[in-house]
PAVOMI-584083 format. One record per atom (N, C-alpha, C, CB): atom name; x, y, z. Coordinates in nm, 2 decimals. Each point is the difference from the previous one (the first is absolute). Glycine has a CB too. Layout:
PAVOMI-584083
marpa->CA | u->X | v->Y | w->Z;
...
END
This chain:
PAVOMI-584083
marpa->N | u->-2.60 | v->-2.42 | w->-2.80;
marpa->CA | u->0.10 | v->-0.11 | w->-0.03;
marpa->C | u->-0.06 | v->-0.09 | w->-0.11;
marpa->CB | u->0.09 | v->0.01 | w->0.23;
marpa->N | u->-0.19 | v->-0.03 | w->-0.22;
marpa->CA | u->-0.08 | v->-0.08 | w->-0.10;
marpa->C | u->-0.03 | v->0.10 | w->-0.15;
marpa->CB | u->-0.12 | v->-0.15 | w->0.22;
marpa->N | u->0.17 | v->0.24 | w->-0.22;
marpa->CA | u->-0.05 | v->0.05 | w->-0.14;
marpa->C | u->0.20 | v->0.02 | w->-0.05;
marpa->CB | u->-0.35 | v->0.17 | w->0.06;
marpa->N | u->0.47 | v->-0.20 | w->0.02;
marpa->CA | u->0.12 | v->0.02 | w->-0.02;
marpa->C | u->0.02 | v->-0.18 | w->-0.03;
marpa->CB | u->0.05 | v->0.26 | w->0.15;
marpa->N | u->-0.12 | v->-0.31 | w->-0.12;
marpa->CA | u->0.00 | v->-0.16 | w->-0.02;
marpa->C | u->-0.09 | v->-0.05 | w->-0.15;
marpa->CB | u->0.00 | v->-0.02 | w->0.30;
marpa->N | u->-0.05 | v->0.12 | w->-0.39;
marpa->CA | u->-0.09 | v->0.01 | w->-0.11;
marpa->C | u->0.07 | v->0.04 | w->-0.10;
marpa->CB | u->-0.17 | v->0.03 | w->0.11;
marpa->N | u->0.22 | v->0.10 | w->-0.05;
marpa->CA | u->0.12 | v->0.05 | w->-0.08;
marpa->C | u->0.12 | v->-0.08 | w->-0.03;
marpa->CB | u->-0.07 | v->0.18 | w->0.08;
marpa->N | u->0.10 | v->-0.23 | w->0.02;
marpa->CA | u->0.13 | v->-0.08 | w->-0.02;
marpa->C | u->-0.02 | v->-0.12 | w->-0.12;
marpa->CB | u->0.07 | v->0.05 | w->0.27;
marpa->N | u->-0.17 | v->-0.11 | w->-0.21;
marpa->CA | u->-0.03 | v->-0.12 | w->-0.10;
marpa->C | u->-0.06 | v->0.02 | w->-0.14;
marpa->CB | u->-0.04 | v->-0.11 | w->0.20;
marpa->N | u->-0.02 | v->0.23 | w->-0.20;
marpa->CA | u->0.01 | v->0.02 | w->-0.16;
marpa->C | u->0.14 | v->0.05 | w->-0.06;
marpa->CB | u->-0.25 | v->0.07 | w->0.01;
marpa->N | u->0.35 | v->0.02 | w->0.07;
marpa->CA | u->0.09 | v->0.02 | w->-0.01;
marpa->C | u->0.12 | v->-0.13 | w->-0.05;
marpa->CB | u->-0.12 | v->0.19 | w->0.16;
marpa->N | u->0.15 | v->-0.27 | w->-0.08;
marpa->CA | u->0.05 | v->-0.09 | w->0.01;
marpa->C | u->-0.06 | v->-0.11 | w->-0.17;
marpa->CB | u->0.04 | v->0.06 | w->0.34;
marpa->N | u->-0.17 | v->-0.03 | w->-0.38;
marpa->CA | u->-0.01 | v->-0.09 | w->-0.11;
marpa->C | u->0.04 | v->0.10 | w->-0.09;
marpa->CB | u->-0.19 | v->-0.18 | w->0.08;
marpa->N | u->0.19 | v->0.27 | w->-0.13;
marpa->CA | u->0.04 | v->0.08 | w->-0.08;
marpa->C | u->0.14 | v->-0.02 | w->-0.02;
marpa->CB | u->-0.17 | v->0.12 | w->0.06;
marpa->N | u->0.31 | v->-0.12 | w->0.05;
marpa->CA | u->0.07 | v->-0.04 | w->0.00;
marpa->C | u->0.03 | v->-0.12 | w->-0.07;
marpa->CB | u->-0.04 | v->0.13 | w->0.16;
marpa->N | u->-0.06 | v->-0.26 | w->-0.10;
marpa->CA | u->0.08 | v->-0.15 | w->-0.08;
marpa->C | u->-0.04 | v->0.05 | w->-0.18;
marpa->CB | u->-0.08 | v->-0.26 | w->0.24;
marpa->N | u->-0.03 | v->0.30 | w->-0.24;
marpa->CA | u->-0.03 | v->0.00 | w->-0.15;
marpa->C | u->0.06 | v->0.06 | w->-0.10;
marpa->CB | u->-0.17 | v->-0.03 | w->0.07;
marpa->N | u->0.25 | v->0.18 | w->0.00;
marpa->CA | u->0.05 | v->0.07 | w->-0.10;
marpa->C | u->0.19 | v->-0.06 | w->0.03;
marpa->CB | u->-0.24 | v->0.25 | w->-0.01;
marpa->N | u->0.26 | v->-0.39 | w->0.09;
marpa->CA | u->0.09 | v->-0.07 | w->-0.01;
marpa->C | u->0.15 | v->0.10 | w->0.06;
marpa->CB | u->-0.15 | v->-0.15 | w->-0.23;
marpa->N | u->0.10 | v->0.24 | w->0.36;
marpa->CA | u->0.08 | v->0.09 | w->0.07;
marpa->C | u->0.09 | v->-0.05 | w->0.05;
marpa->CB | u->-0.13 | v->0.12 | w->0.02;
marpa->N | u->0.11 | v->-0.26 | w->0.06;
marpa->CA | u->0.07 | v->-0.06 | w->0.05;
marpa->C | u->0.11 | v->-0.10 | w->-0.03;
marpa->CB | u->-0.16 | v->0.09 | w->0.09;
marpa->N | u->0.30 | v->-0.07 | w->0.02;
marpa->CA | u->0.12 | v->-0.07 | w->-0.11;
marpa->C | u->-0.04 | v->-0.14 | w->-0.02;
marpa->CB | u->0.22 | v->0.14 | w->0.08;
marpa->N | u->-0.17 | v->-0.18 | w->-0.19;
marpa->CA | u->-0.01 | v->-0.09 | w->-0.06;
marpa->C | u->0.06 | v->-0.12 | w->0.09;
marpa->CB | u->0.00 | v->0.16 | w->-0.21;
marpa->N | u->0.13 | v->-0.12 | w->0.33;
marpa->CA | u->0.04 | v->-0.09 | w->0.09;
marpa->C | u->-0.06 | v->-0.03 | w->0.07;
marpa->CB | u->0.13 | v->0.04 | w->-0.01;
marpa->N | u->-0.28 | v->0.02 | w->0.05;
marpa->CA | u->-0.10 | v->0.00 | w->0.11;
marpa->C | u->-0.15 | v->-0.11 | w->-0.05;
marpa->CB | u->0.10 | v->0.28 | w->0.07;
marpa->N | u->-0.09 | v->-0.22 | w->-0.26;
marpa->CA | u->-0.10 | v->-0.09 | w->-0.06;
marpa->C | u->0.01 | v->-0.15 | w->-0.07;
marpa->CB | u->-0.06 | v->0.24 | w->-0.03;
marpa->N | u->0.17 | v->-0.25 | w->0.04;
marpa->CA | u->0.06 | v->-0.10 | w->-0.08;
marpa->C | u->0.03 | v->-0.13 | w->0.10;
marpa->CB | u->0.10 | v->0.18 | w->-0.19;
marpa->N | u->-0.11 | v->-0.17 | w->0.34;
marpa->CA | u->0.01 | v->-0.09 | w->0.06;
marpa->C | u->-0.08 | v->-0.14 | w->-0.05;
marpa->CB | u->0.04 | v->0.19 | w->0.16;
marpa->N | u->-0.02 | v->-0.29 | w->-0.11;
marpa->CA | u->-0.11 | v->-0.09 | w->-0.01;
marpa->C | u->-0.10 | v->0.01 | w->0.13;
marpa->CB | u->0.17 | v->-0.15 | w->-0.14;
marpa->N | u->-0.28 | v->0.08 | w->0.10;
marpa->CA | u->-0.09 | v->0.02 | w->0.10;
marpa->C | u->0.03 | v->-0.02 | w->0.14;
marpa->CB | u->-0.12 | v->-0.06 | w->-0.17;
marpa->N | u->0.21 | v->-0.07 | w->0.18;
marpa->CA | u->0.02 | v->0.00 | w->0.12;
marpa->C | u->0.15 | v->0.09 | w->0.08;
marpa->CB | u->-0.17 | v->-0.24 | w->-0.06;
marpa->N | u->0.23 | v->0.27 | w->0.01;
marpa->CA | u->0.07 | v->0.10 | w->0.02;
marpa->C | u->-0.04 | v->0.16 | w->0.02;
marpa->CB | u->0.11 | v->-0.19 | w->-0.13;
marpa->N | u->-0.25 | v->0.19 | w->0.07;
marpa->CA | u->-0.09 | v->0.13 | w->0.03;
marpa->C | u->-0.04 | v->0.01 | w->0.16;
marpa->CB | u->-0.10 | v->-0.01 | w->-0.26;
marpa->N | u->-0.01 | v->-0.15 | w->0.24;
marpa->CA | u->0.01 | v->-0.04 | w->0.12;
marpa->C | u->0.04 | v->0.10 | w->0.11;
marpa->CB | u->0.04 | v->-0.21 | w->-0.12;
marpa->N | u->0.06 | v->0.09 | w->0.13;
marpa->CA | u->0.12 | v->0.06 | w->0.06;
marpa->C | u->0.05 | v->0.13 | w->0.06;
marpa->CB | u->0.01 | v->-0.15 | w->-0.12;
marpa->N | u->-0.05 | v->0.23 | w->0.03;
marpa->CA | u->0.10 | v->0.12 | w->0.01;
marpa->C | u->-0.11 | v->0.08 | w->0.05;
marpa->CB | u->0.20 | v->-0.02 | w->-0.20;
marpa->N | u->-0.34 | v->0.00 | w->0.15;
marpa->CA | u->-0.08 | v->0.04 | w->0.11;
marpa->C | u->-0.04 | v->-0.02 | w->0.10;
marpa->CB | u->-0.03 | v->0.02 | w->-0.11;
marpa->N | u->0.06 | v->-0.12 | w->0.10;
marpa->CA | u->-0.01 | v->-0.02 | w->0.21;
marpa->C | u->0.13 | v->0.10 | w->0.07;
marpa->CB | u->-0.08 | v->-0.32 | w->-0.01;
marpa->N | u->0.17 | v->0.31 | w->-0.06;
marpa->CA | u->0.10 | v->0.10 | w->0.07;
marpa->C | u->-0.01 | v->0.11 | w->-0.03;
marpa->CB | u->0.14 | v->-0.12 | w->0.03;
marpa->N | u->-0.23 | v->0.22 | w->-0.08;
marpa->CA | u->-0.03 | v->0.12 | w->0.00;
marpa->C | u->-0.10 | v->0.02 | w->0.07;
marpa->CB | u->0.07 | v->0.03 | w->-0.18;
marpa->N | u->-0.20 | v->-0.13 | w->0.21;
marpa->CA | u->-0.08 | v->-0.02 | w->0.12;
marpa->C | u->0.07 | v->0.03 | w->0.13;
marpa->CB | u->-0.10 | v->-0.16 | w->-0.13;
marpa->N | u->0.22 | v->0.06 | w->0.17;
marpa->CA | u->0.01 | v->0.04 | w->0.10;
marpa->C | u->0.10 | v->0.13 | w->0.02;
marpa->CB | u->-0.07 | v->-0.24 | w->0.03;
marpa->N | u->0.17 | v->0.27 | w->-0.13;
marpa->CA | u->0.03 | v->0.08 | w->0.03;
marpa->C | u->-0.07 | v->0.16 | w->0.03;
marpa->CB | u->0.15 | v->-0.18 | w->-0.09;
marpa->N | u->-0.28 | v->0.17 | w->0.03;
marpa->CA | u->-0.08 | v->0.10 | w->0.01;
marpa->C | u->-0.07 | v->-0.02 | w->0.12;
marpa->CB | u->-0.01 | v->0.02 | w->-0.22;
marpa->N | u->0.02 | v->-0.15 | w->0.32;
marpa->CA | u->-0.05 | v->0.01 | w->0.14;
marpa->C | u->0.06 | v->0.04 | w->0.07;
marpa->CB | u->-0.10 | v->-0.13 | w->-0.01;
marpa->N | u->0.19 | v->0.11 | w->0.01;
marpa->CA | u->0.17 | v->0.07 | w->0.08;
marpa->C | u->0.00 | v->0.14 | w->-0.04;
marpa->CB | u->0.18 | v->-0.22 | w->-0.02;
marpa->N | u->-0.17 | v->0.30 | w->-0.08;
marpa->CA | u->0.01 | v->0.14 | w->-0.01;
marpa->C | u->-0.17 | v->0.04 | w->0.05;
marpa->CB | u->0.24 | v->0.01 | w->-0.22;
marpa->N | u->-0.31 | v->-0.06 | w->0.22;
marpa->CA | u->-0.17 | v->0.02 | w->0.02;
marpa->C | u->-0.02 | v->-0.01 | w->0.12;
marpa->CB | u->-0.08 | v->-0.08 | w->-0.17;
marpa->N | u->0.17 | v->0.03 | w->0.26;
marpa->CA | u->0.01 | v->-0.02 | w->0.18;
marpa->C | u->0.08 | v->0.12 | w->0.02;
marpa->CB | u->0.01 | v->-0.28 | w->0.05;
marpa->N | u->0.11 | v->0.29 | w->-0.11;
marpa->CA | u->0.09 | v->0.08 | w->0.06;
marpa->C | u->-0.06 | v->0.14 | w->-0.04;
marpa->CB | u->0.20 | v->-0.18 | w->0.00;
marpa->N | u->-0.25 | v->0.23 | w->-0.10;
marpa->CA | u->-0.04 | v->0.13 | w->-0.01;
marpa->C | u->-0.10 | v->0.01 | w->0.07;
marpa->CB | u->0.07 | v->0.04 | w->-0.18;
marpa->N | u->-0.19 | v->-0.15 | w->0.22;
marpa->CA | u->-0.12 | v->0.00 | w->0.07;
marpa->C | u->-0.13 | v->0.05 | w->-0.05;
marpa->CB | u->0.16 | v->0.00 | w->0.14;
marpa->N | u->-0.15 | v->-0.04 | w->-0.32;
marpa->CA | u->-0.06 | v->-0.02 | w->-0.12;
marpa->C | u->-0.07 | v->-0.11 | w->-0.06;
marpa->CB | u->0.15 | v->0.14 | w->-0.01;
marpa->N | u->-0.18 | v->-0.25 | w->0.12;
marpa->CA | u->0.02 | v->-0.14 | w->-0.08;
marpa->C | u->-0.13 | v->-0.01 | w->-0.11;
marpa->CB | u->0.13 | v->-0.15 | w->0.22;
marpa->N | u->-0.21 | v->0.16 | w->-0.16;
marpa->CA | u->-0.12 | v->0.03 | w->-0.12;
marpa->C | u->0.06 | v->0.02 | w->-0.11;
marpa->CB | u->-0.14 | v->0.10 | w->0.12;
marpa->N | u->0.14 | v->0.04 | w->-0.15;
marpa->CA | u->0.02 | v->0.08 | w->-0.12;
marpa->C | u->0.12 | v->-0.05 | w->-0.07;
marpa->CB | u->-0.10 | v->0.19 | w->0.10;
marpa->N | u->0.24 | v->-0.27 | w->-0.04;
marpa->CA | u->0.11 | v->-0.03 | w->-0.08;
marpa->C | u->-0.02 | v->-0.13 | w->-0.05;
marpa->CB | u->0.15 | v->0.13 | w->0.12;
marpa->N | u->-0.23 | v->-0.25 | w->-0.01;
marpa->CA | u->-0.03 | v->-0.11 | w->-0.04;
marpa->C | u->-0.06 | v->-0.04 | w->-0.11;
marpa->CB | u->0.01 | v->0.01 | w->0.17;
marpa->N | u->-0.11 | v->0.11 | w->-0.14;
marpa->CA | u->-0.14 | v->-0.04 | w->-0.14;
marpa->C | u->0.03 | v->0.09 | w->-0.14;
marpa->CB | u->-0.23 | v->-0.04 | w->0.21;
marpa->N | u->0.33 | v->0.13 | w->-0.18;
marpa->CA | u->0.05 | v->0.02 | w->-0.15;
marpa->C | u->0.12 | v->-0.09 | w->-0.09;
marpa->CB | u->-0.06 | v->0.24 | w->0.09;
marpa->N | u->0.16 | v->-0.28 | w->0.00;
marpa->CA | u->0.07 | v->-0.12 | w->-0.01;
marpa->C | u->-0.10 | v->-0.13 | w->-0.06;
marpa->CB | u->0.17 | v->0.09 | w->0.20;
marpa->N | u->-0.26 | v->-0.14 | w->-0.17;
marpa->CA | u->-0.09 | v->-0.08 | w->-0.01;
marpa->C | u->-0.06 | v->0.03 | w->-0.09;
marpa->CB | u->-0.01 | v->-0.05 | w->0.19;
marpa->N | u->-0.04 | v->0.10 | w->-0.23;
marpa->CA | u->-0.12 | v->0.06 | w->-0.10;
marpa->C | u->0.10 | v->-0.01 | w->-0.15;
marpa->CB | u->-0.17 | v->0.21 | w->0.20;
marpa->N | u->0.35 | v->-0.12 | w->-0.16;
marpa->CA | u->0.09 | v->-0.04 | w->-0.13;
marpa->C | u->0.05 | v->-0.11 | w->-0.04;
marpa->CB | u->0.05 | v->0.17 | w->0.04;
marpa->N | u->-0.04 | v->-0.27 | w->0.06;
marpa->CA | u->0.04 | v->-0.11 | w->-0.01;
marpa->C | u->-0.11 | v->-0.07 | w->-0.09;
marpa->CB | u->0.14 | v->0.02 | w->0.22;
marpa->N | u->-0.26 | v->-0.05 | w->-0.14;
marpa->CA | u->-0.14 | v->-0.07 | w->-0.06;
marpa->C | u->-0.03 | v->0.02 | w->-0.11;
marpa->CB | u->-0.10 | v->0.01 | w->0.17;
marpa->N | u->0.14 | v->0.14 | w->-0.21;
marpa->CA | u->-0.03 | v->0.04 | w->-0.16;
marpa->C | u->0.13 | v->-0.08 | w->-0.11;
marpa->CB | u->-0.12 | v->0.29 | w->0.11;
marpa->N | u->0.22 | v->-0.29 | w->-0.05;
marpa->CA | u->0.07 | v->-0.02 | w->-0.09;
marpa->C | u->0.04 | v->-0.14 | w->-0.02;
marpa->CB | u->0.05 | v->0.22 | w->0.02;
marpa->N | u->-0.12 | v->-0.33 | w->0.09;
marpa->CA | u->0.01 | v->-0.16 | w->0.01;
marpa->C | u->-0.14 | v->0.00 | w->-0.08;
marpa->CB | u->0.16 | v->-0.09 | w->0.26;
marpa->N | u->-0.25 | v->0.17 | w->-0.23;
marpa->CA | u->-0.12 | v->-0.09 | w->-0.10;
marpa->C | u->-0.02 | v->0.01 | w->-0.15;
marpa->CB | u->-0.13 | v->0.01 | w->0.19;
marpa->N | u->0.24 | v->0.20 | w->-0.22;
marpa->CA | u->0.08 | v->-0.02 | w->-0.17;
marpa->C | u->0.04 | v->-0.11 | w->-0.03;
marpa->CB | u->0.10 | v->0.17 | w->-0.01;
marpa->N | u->0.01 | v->-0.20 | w->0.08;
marpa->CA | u->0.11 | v->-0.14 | w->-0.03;
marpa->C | u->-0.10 | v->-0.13 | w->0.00;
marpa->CB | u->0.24 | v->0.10 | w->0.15;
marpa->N | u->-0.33 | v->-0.07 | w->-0.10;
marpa->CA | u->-0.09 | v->-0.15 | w->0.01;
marpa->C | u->-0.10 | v->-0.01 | w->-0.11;
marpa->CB | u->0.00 | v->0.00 | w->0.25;
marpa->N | u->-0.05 | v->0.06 | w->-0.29;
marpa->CA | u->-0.08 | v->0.06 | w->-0.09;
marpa->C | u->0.08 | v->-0.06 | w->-0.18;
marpa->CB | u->-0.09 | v->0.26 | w->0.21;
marpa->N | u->0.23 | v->-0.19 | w->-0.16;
marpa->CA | u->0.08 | v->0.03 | w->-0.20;
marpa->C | u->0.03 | v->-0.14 | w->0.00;
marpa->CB | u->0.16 | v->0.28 | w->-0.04;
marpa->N | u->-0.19 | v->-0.36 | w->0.15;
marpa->CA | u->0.08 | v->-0.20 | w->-0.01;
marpa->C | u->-0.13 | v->-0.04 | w->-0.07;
marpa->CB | u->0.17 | v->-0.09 | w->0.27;
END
């Protein structure tokens, strides 16, 4: 799990840099990003309970979120 948690996060930066993601997702304001990560958080605890995955759904949710609030934090 820890080497699918390596991958992802190099994965996932590759992603912000080559600018993959929509523009509706990157163009938030910060706190509107905020925001919208915390409700991918949880909605990734709720499908992460109910498949009986929480680990693995939490901390890839997490890891995409973190990567793409500290882009946005970073380009201010």
């Amino acid at each position: 799990m820890l080497i699918w948690f390596i991958v992802f996060f190099i994965f996932s930066q590759i992603m912000i840099e080559r600018k993959w993601l929509s523009t509706k997702y990157t163009d938030l304001r910060l706190l509107h990003l905020f925001m919208a990560s915390i409700a991918l958080i949880i909605v990734a605890i709720v499908i992460g309970i109910l498949i009986k995955l929480p680990v693995f759904i939490i901390g890839t949710v997490t890891i995409f979120c973190s990567s793409v609030l500290s882009w946005k934090y970073l380009a201010l």
